[in-house]
C-alpha beads as a LAMMPS data file, in Angstrom:
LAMMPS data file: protein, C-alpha beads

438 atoms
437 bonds

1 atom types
1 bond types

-500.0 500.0 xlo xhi
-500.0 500.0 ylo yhi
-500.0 500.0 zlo zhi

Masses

1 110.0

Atoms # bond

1 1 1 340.153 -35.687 47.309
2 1 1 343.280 -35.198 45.307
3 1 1 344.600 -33.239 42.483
4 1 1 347.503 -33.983 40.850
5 1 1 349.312 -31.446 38.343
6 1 1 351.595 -33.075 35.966
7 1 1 354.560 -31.056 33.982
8 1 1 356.271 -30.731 30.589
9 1 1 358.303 -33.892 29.796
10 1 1 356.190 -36.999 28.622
11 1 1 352.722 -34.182 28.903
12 1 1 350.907 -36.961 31.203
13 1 1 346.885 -35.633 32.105
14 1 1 346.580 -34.024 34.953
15 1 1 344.204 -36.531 37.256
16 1 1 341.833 -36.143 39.530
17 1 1 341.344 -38.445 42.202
18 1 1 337.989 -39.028 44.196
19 1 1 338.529 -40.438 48.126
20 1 1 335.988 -42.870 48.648
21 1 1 337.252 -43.432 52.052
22 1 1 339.038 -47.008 51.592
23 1 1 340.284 -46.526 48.474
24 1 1 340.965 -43.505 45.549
25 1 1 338.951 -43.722 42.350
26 1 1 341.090 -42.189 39.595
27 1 1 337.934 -39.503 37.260
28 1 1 338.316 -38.001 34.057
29 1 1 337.431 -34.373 35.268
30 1 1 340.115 -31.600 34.697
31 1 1 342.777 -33.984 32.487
32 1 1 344.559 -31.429 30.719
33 1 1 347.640 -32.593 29.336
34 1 1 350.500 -29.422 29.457
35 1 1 352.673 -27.955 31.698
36 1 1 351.000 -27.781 34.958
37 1 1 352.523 -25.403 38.098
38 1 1 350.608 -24.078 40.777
39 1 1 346.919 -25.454 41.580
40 1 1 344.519 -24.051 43.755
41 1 1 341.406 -24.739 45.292
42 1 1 338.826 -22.458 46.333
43 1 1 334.876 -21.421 46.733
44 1 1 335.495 -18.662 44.410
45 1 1 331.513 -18.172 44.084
46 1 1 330.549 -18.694 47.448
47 1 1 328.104 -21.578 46.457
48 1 1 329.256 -24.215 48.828
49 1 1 331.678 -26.359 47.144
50 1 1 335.099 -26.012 45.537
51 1 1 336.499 -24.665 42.538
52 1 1 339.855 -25.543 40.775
53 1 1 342.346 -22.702 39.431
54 1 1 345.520 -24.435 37.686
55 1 1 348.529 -22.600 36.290
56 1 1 350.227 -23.343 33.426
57 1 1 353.710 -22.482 32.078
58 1 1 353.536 -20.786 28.794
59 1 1 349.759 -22.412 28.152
60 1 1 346.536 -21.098 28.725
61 1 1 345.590 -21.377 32.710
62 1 1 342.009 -22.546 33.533
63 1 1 339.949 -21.918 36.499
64 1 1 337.260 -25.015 36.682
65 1 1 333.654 -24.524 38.353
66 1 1 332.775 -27.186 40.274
67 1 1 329.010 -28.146 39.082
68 1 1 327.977 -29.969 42.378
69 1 1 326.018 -27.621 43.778
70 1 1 323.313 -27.019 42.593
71 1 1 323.221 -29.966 40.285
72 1 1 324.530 -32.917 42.535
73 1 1 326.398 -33.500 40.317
74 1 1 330.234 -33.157 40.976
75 1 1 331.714 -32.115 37.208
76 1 1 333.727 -29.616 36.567
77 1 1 333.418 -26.766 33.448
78 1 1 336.002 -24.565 32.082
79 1 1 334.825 -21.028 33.398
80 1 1 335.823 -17.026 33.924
81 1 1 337.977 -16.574 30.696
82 1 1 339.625 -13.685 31.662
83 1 1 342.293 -15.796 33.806
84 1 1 343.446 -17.242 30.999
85 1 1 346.603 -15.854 31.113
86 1 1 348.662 -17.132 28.499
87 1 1 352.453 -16.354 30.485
88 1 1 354.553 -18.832 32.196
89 1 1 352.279 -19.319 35.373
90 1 1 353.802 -20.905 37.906
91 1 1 352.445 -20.156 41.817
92 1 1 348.929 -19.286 42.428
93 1 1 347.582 -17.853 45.748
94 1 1 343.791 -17.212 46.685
95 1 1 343.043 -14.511 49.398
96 1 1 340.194 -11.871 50.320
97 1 1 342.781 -8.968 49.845
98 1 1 340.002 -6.437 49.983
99 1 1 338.180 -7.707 52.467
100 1 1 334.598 -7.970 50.928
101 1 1 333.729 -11.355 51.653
102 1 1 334.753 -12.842 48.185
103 1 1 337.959 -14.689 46.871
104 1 1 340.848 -12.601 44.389
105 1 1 343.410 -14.567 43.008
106 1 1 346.729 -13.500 42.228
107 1 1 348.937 -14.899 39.874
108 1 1 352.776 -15.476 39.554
109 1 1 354.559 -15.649 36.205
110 1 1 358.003 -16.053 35.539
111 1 1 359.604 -13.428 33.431
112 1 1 356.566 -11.263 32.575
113 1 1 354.036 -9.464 34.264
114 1 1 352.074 -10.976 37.609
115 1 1 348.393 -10.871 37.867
116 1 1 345.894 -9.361 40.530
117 1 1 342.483 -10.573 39.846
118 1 1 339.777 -8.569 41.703
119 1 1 336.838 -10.903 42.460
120 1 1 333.612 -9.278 41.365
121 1 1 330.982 -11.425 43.017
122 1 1 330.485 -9.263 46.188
123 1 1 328.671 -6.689 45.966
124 1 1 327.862 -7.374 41.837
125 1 1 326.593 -11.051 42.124
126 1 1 328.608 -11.517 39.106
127 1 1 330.894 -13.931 38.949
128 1 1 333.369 -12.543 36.814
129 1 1 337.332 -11.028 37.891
130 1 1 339.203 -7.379 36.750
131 1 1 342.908 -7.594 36.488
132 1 1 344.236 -4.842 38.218
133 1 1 347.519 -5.853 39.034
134 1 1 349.239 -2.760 38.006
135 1 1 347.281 0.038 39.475
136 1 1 347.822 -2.054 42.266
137 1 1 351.458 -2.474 42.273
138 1 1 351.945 -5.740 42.063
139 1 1 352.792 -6.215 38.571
140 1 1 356.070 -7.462 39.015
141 1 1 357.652 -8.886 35.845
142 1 1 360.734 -10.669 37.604
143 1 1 361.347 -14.597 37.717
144 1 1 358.685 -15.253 40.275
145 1 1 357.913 -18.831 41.463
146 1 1 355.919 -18.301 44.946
147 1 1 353.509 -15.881 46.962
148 1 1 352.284 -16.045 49.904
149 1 1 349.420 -14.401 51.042
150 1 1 349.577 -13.119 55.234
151 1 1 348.841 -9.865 57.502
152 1 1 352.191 -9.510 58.752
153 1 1 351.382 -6.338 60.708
154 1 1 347.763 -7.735 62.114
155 1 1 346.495 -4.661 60.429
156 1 1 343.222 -6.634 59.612
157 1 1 344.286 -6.761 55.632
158 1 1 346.412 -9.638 54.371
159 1 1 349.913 -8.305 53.010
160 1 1 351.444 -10.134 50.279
161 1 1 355.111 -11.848 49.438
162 1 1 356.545 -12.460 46.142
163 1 1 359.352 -14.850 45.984
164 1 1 361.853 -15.022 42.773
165 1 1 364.053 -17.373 41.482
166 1 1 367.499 -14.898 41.059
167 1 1 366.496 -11.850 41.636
168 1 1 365.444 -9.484 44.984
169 1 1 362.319 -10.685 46.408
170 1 1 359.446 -8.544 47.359
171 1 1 357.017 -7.766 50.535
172 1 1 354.051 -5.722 49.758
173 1 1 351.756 -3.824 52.488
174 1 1 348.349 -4.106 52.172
175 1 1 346.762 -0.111 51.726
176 1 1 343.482 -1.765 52.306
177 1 1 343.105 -0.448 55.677
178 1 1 343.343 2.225 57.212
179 1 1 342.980 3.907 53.429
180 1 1 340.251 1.643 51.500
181 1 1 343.146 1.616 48.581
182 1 1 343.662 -1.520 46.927
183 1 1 346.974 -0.924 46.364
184 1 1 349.960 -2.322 47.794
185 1 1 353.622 -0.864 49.166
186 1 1 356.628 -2.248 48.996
187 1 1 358.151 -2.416 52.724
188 1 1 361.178 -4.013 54.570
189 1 1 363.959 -4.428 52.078
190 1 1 365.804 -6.719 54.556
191 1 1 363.310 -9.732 53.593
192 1 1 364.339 -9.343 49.602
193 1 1 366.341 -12.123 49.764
194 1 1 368.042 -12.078 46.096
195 1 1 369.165 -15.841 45.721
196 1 1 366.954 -19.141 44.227
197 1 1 363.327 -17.778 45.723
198 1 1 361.268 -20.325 45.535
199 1 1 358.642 -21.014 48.164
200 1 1 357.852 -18.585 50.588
201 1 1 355.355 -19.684 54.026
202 1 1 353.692 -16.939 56.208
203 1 1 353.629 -19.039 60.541
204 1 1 354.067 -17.641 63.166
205 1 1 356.712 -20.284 64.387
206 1 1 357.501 -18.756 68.090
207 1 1 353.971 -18.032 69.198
208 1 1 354.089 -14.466 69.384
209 1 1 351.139 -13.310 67.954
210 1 1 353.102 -12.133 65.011
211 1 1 353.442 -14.286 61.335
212 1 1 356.891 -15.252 61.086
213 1 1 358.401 -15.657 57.367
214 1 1 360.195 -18.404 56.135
215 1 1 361.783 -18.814 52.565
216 1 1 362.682 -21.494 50.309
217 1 1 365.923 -20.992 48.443
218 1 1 367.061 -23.257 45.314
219 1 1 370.498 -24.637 45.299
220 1 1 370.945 -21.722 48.565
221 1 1 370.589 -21.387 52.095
222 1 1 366.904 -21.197 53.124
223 1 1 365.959 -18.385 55.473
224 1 1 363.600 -17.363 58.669
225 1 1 362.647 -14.494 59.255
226 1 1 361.627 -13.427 62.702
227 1 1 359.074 -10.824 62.585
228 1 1 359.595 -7.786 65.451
229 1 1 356.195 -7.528 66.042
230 1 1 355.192 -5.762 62.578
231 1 1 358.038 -3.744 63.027
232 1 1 361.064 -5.059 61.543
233 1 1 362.233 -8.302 60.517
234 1 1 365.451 -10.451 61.757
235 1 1 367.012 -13.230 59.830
236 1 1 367.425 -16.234 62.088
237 1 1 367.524 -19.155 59.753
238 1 1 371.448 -19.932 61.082
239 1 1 370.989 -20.062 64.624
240 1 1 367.892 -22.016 64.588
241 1 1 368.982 -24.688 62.166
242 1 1 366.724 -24.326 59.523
243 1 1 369.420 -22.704 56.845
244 1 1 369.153 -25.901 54.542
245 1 1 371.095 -25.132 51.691
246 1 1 369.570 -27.966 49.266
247 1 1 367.746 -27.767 45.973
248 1 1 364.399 -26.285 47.666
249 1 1 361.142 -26.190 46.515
250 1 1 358.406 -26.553 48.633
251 1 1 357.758 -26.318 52.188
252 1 1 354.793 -26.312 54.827
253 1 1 354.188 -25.454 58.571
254 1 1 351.973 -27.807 60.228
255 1 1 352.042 -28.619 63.730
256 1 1 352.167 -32.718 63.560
257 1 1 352.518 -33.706 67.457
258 1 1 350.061 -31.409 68.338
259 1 1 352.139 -29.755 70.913
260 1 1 350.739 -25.926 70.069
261 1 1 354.142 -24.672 67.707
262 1 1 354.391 -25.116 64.518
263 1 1 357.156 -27.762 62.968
264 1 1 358.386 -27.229 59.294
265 1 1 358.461 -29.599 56.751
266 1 1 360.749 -29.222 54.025
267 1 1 361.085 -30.149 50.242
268 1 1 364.341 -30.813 48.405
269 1 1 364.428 -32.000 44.273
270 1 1 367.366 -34.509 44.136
271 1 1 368.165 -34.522 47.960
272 1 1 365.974 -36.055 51.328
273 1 1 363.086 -33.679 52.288
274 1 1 363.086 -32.844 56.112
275 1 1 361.138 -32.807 58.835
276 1 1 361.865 -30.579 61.467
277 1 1 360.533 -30.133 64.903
278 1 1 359.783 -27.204 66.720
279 1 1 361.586 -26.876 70.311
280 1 1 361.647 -22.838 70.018
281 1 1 358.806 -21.770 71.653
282 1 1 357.214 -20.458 75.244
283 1 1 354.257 -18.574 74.205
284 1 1 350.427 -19.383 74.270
285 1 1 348.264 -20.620 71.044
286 1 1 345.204 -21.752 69.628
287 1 1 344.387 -23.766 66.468
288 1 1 341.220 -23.810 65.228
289 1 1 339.588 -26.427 62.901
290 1 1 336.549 -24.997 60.688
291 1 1 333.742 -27.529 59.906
292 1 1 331.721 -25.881 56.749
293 1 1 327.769 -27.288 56.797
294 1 1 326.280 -24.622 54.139
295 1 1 330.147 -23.491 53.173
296 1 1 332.402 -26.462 51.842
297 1 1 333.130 -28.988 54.434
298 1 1 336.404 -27.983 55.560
299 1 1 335.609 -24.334 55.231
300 1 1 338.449 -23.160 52.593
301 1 1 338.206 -19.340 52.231
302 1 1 336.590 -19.216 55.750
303 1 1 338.141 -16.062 57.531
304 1 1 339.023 -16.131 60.987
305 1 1 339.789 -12.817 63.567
306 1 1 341.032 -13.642 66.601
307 1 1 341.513 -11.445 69.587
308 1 1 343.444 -12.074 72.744
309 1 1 344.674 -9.118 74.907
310 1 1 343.847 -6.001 72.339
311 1 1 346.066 -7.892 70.091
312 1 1 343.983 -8.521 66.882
313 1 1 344.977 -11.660 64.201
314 1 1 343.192 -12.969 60.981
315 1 1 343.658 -16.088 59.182
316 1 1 342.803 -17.789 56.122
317 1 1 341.182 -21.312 55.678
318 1 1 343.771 -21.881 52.220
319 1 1 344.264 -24.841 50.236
320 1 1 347.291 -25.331 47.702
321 1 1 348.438 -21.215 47.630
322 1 1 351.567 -20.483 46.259
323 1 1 354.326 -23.323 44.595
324 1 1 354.852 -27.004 45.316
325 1 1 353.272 -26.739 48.981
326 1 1 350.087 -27.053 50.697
327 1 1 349.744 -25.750 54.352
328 1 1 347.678 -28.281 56.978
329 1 1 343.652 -26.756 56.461
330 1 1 343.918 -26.228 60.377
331 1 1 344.673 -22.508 61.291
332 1 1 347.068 -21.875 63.621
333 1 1 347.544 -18.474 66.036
334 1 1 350.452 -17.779 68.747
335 1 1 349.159 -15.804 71.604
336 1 1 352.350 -14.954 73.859
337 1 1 351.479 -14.616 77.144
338 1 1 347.543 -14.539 76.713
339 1 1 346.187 -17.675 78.757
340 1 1 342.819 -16.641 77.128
341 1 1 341.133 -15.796 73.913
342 1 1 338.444 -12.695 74.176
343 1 1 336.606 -13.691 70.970
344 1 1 336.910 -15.108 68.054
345 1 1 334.464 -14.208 64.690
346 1 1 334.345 -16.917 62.095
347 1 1 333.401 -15.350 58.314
348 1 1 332.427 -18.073 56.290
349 1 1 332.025 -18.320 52.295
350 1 1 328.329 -18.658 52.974
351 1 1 328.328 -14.946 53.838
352 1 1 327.208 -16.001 57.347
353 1 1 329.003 -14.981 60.869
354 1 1 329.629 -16.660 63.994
355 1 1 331.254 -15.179 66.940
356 1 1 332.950 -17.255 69.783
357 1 1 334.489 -15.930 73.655
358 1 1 336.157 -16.510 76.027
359 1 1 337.876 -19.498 74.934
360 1 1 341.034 -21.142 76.957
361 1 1 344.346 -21.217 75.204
362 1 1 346.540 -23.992 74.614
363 1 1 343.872 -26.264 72.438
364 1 1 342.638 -26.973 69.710
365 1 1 339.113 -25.140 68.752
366 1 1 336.761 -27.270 66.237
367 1 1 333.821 -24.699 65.391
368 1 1 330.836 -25.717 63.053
369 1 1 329.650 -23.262 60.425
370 1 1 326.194 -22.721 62.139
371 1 1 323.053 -20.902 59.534
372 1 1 319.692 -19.470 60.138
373 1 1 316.961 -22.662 59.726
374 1 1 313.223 -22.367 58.331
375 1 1 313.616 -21.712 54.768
376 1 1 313.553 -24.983 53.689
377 1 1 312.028 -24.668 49.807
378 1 1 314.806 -22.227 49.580
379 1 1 312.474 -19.618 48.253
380 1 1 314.148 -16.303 50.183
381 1 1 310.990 -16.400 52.911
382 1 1 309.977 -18.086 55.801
383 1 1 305.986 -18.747 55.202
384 1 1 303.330 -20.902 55.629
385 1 1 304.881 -22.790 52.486
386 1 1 307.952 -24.045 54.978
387 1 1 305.754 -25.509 57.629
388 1 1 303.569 -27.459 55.077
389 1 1 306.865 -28.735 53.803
390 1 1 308.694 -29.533 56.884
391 1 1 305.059 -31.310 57.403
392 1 1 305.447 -32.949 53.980
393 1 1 308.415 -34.488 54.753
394 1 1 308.245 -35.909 58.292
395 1 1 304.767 -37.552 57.565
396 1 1 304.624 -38.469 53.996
397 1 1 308.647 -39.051 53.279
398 1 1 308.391 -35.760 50.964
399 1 1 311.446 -33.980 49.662
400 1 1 314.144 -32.869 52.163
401 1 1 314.703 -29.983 53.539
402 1 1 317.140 -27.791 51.529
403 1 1 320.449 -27.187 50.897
404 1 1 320.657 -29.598 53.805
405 1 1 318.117 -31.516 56.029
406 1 1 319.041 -29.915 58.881
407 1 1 317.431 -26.636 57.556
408 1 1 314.216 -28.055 58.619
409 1 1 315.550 -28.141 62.371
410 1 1 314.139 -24.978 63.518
411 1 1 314.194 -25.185 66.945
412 1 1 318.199 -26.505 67.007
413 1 1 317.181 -29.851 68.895
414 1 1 319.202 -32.082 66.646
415 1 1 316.574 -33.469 64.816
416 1 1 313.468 -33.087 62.017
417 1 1 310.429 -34.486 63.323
418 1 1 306.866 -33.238 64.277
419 1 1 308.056 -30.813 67.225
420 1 1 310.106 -28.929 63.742
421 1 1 306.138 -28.446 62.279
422 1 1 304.684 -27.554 65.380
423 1 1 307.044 -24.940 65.809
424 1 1 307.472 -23.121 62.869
425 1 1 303.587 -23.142 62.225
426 1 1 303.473 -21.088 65.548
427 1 1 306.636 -18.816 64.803
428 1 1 304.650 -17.703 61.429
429 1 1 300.996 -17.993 62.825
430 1 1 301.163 -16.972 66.102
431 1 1 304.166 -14.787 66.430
432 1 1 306.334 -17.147 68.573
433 1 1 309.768 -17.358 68.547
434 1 1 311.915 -17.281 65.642
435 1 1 313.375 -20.358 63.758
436 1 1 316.923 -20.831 65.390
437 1 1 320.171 -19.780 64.238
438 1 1 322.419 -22.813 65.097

Bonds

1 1 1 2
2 1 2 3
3 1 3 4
4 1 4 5
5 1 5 6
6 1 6 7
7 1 7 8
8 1 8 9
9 1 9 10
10 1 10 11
11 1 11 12
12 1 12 13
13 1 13 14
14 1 14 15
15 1 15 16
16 1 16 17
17 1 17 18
18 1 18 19
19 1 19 20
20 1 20 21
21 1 21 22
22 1 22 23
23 1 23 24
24 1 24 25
25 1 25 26
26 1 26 27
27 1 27 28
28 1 28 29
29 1 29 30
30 1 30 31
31 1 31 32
32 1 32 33
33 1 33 34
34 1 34 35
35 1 35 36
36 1 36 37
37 1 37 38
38 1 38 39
39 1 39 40
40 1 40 41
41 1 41 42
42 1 42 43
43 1 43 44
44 1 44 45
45 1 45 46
46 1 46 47
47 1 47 48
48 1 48 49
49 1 49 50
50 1 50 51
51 1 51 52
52 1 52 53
53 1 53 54
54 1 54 55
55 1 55 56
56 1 56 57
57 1 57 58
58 1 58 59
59 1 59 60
60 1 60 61
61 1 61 62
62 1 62 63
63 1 63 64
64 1 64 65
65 1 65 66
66 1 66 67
67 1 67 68
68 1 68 69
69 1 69 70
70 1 70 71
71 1 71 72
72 1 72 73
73 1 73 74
74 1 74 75
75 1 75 76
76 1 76 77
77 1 77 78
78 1 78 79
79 1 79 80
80 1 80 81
81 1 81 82
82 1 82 83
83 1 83 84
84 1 84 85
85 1 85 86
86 1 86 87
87 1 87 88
88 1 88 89
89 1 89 90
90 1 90 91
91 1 91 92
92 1 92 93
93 1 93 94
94 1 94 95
95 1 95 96
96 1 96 97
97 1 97 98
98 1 98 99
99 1 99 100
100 1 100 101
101 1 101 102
102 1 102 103
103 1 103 104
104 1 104 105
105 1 105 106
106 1 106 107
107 1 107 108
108 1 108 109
109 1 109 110
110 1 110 111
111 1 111 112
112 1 112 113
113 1 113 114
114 1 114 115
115 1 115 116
116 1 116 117
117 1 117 118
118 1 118 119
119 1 119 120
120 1 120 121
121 1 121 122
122 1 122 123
123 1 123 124
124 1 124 125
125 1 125 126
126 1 126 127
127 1 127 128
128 1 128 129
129 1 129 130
130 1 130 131
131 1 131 132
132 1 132 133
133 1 133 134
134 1 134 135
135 1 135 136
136 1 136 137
137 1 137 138
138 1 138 139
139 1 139 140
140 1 140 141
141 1 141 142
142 1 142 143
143 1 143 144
144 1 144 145
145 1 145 146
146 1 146 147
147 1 147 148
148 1 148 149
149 1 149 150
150 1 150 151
151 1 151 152
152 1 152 153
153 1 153 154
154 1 154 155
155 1 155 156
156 1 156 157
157 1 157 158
158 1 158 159
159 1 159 160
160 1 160 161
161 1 161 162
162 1 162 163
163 1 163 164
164 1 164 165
165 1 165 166
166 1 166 167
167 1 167 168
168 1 168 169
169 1 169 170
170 1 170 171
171 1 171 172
172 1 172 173
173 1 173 174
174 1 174 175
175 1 175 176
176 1 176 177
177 1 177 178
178 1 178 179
179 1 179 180
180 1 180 181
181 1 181 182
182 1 182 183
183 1 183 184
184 1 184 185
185 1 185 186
186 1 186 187
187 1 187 188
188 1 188 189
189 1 189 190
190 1 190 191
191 1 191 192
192 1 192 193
193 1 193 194
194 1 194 195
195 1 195 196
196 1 196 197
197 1 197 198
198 1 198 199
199 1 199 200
200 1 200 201
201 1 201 202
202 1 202 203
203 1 203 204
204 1 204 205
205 1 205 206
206 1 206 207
207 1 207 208
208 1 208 209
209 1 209 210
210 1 210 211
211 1 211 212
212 1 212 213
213 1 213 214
214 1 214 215
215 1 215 216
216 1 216 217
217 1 217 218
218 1 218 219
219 1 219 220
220 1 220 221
221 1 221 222
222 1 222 223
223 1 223 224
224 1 224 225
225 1 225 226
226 1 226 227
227 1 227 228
228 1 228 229
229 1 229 230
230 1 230 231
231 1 231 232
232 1 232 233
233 1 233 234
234 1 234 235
235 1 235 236
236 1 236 237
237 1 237 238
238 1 238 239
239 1 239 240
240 1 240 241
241 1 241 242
242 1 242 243
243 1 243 244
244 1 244 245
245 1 245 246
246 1 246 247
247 1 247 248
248 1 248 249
249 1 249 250
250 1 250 251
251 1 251 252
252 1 252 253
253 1 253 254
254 1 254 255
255 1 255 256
256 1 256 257
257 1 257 258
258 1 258 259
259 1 259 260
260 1 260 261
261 1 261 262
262 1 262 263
263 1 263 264
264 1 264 265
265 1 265 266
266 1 266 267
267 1 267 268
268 1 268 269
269 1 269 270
270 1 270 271
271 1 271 272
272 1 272 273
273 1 273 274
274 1 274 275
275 1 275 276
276 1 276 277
277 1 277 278
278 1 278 279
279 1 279 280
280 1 280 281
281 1 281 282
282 1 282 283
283 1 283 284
284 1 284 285
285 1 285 286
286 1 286 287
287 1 287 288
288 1 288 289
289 1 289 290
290 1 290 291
291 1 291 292
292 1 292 293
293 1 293 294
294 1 294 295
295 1 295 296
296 1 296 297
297 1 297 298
298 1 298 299
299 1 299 300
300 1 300 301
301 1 301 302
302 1 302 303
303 1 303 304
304 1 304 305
305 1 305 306
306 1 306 307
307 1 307 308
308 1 308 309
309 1 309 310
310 1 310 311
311 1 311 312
312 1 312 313
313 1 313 314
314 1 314 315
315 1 315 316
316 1 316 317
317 1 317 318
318 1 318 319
319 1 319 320
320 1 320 321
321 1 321 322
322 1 322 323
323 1 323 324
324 1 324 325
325 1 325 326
326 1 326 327
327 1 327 328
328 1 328 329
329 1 329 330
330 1 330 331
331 1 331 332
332 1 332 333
333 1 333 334
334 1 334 335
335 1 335 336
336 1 336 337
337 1 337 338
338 1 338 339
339 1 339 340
340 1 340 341
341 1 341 342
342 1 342 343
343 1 343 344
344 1 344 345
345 1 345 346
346 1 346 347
347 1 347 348
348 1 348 349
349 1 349 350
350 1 350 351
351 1 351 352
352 1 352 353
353 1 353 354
354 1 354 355
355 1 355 356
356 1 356 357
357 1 357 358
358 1 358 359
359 1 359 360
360 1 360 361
361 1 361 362
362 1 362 363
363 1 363 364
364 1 364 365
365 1 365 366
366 1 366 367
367 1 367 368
368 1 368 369
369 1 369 370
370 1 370 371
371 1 371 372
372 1 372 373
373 1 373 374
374 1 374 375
375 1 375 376
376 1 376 377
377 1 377 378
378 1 378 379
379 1 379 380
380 1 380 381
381 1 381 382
382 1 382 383
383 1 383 384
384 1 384 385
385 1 385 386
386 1 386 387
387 1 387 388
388 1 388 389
389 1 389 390
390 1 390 391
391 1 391 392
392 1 392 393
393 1 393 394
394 1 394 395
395 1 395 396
396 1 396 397
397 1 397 398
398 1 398 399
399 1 399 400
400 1 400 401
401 1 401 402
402 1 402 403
403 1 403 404
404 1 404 405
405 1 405 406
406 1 406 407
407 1 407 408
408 1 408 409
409 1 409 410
410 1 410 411
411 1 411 412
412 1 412 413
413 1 413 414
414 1 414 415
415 1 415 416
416 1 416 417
417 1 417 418
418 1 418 419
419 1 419 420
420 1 420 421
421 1 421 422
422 1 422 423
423 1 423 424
424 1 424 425
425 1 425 426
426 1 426 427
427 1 427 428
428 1 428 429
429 1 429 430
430 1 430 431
431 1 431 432
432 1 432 433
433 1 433 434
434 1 434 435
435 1 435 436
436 1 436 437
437 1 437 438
């Protein structure tokens, strides 16, 4: 589906638009009529489908709760208050920073004071957010336009960049590990670009194993920089022919022939965007496409930790983070010389885990969120209640199984049928094996 942001001049509604496969059917969910910036989606809740965060520019921002689940019905409410933030929002970027399985937000404003909002949902239940952007450190009150959320040093926390418009831009280290801080550091002055910060776009462009940085400059020559393995970074924007010096704006990696590097694609306002294709590269890679069953369906907010040759990586399942760009939902990892991946564990919103080895590089990966089956009347226990259900509904055309039908496959065959009851009545009965996890 679609989400389009409209800004300032004629104050058009924003619109949402529902893909019914063939064709787009224009709603009237979300049509606030202002002066949109950044949009985001995300599972901030962990309840399976997606929410909407939009930031406005001097106006009140909003951060809509998708009602589909549980209702079934898919309308969106006005929701968590305190990320209204009345300042001149402009990029928006979702990201576990604190790694405890839940979604903060952080939020870029242009002349005043940026926002870190602390997600309170894990280990609360409660789905409400605490701004603690300045004990943080990241209350920057510069021009900002972009962020980008990425664990440069594969540290296993996700390190944040702040790009401004005019002024000296800003990396921030991640104190989440090894200290169990959340606070951040400011590191490598040699990435504060000062000129027309716009965009910036965490990829790891030469397949290295290490996320490469690239920045989008207004009305100024873009930049690359090459990251020396966590160590240092070197500008090579020049040499490689990606120094663009139009009015920039937006920008995404995405690898679109599917040749294992990742191509850029740039914006320009008032000039041609451009499309540029990666020839750089040597190294090994693996992309990996996740498929969401009890999570959302293309598994935004999913977490993935990859490691190949005691290197360690973790990715991101995003959607829409920082300022006029969207990154391909695909995740993307450059292994250097590994011809192999060890494992690879898959966190998804659903709070489940799924761990994957020995996996050739060079291809790309689809993985399928896969959940414990049985409790199909959703009542927290696995009982004599679920079998007479399961039984219900293959015989007499009872209710489904829930959240999804394929709950009520317990012994992972690929289907719901008598087999399902016979099963699960012996599993709680007799003491035979346990519904599948699959």
């Amino acid at each position: 589906d679609l989400y389009l942001n409209n800004w300032y001049e004629n104050y058009e509604k924003n619109l949402l638009y529902q893909n019914d496969i063939t064709y787009f059917t224009q709603t009237d969910q979300m049509d606030y009529s202002g002066n949109g910036y950044g949009v985001a989606w995300a599972d901030f809740d962990n309840d399976g489908d997606l929410d909407l965060y939009v930031a406005n520019y001097g106006e009140e921002n909003t951060l809509y709760c998708n009602q589909l689940i549980p209702t079934g019905n898919p309308t969106f409410t006005p929701c968590c208050s305190e990320l209204s933030d009345l300042g001149e929002g402009k990029g928006v970027g979702w990201a576990d920073f604190d790694n405890d399985g839940d979604l903060d937000l952080y939020l870029v404003n242009e002349n005043q004071a940026n926002r870190l909002y602390r997600n309170n949902l894990i280990p609360s239940g409660e789905k409400t957010f605490t701004e603690i952007s300045s004990s943080a450190g990241v209350d920057d009150s510069g021009p900002g336009s972009g962020c980008a959320w990425g664990d440069f040093d594969n540290d296993g926390d996700l390190d944040l960049y702040l790009s401004k418009d005019g002024a000296p831009n800003v990396l921030y280290r991640n104190n989440i590990i090894p200290s169990g801080d959340t606070t951040f550091t400011q590191c490598f002055p040699e990435v504060s670009d000062p000129d027309g910060g716009e965009q910036a776009l965490w990829g790891d462009f030469d397949n290295d194993g290490y996320l490469d940085l690239y920045l989008v400059n207004y009305d100024q020559k873009n930049r690359l920089y090459l990251n020396n393995q966590g160590l240092s970074f070197s500008e090579r924007a020049e040499s490689l022919g990606l120094a663009d010096s139009g009015y920039g704006q937006g920008a995404a990696w995405g690898d679109f022939n599917n040749d294992g590097d990742l191509d850029l694609y740039l914006c320009n306002r008032f000039q041609p965007n451009k499309l540029y294709e990666n020839r750089a590269n040597t190294g090994h890679w693996l992309t990996i496409n996740a498929r969401g069953r009890i999570s959302n369906s293309f598994g935004i907010g999913a977490r993935v930790k990859l490691v190949a040759g005691g290197t360690v990586q973790i990715r991101e399942v995003g959607c829409g983070n920082g300022y006029y760009s969207q990154n391909p939902l695909p995740v993307h990892f450059g292994l250097g010389e590994n011809e192999s991946v060890d494992s690879i564990l898959l966190s998804w919103p659903s709070g489940y885990y799924q761990d994957t080895t020995n996996v050739n590089a060079d291809s790309i990966l689809t993985i399928f969120e896969k959940f414990p089956r049985g409790d199909v009347n959703q009542d927290t226990l696995i009982n004599l209640s679920d079998v007479i259900y399961i039984a219900n509904y293959y015989l007499k055309g009872g209710p489904e199984p829930q959240p999804l039908v394929e709950m009520g496959d317990v012994n992972c065959d690929g289907q719901v049928d008598l087999s399902d009851v016979i099963y699960l009545a012996n599993y709680y009965l007799k003491g035979g094996n346990p519904p599948g996890f699959c």
